[in-house]
C-alpha positions in Angstrom: 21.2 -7.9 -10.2 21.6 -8.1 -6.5 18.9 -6.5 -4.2 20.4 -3.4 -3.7 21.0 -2.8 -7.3 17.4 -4.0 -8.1 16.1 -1.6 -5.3 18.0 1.1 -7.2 16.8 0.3 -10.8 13.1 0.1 -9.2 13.3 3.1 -7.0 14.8 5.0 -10.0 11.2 4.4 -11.8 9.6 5.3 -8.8 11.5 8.7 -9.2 10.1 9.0 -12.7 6.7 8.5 -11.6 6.7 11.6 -9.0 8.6 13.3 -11.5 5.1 13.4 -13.5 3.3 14.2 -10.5 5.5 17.0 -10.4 4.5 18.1 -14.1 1.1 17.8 -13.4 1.1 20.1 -10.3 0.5 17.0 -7.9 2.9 16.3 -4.5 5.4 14.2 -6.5 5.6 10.9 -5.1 5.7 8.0 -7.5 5.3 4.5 -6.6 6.3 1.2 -8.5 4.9 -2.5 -7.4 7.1 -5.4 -8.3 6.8 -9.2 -8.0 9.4 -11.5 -9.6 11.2 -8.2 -10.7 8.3 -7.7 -13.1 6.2 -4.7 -12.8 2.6 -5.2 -12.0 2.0 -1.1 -11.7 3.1 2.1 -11.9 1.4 5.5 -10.4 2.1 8.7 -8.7 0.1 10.9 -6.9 -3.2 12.1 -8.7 -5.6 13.7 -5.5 -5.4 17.0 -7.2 -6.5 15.9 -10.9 -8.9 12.9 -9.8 -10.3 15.3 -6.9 -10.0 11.8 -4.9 -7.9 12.5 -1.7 -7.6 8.6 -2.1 -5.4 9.1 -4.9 -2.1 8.1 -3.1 0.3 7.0 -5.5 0.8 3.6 -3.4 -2.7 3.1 -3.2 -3.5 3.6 -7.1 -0.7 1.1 -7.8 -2.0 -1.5 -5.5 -5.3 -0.9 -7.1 -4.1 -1.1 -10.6 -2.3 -4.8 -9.6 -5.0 -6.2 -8.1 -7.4 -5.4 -11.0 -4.6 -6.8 -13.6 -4.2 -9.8 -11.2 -6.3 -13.3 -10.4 -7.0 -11.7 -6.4 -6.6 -9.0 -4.1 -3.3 -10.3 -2.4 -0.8 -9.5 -3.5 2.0 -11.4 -1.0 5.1 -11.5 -3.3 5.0 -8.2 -4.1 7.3 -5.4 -3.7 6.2 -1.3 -3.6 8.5 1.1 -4.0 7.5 4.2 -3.3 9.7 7.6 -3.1 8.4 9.0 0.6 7.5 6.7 3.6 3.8 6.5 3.2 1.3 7.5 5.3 -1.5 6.0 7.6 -4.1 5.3 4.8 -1.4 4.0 2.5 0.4 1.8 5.2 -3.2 0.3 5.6 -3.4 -0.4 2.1 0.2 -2.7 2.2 -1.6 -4.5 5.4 -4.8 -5.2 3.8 -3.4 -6.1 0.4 -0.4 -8.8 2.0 2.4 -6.9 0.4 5.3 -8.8 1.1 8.0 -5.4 1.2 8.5 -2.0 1.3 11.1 -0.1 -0.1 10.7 3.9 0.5 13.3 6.9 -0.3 12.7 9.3 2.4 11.0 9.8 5.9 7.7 11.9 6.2 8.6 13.3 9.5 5.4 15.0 9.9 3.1 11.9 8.4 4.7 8.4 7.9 3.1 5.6 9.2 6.2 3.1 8.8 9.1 4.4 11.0 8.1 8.2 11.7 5.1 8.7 13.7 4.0 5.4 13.5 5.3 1.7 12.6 1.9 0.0 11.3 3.6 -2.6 8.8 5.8 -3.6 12.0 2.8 -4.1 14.4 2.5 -7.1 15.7 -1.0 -6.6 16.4 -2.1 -6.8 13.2 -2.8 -9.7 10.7 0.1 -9.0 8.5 3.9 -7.4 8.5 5.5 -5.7 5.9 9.1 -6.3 5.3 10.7 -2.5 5.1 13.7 -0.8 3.6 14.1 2.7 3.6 16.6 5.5 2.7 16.8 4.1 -0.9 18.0 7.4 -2.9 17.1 9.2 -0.4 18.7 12.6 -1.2 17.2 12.6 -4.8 13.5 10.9 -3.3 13.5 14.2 -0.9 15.1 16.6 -3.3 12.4 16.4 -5.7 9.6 16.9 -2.7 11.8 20.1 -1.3 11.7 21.4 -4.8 7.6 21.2 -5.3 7.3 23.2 -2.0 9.6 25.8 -2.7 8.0 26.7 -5.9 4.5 26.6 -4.3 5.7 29.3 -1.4 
C-alpha cells in the first residue's frame, strides 16, 4: 500500500467510528491512531454519553494508546480523524508528539489546524504535527451535514 491508499483504508475506519457516534446520538466524528500501520486505537465522539465535554474522539484515542503503550509519546504515530479538530484536540497531538495528521474535512467555524487557527504548524511551540487534509472529504462532511439536518 502506498500512503494515499493507506490514508484511505485508515480514514475509511475513521468513517466507521463516527458512523457509531452517529447511532449513538453523538456529533459523528471518529478517529483512528496508527503507528507502523498497526492500530493502537479507535474512538469517536462520546461527550454526550460520558457527560465529559473532554470526550473528543481524538483525544479518547490518544488516551486509549498511551494507556496500552510503554509512555505518553506517542512520536510515530498517525491520527486520523474525520473533521479537522479543534483547539483542545490540536493540543492534545502537541502534547502527546504525534508525528501526523490526517483529517477529512475543515471545521470552518472551529479547527485549530488550517481554519481558524494552525497550532500543529506553530513554530512557537515545542512540537509540529505533520498534516494532510481533504482525505474523503465529501463522505467525512456528508456524514456531519446529515447529523444536523436531522437534529433541526
Amino acid at each position: 500500500m502506498d500512503i494515499n491508499e493507506k490514508d484511505i483504508y485508515f480514514m475509511r475506519l475513521a468513517l466507521e467510528e463516527a458512523s457509531l457516534a452517529f447511532s449513538e446520538k453523538e456529533v459523528p466524528v471518529g478517529a483512528v491512531l496508527v503507528s507502523d500501520s498497526e492500530i493502537l486505537a479507535k474512538a469517536h465522539n462520546a461527550r454526550e454519553t460520558s457527560k465529559d465535554p473532554t470526550a473528543h474522539a481524538e483525544v479518547i484515542a490518544i488516551r486509549n494508546a498511551a494507556e496500552k503503550g510503554d509512555s505518553w509519546r506517542l512520536s510515530e504515530a498517525s491520527l486520523y480523524v474525520t473533521k479537522e479538530p479543534c483547539i483542545m484536540c490540536s493540543g492534545a497531538m502537541v502534547n502527546a508528539r504525534i508525528k501526523r495528521l490526517v483529517y477529512g474535512c475543515k471545521d470552518e467555524k472551529g479547527g485549530a489546524v488550517d481554519s481558524l487557527y494552525k497550532l500543529l504548524s506553530d513554530k512557537r511551540l515545542n512540537h509540529q504535527v505533520e498534516v494532510v487534509s481533504g482525505i474523503l472529504e465529501d463522505e467525512c462532511a456528508e456524514i456531519l451535514r446529515r447529523f444536523f439536518q436531522e437534529r433541526r
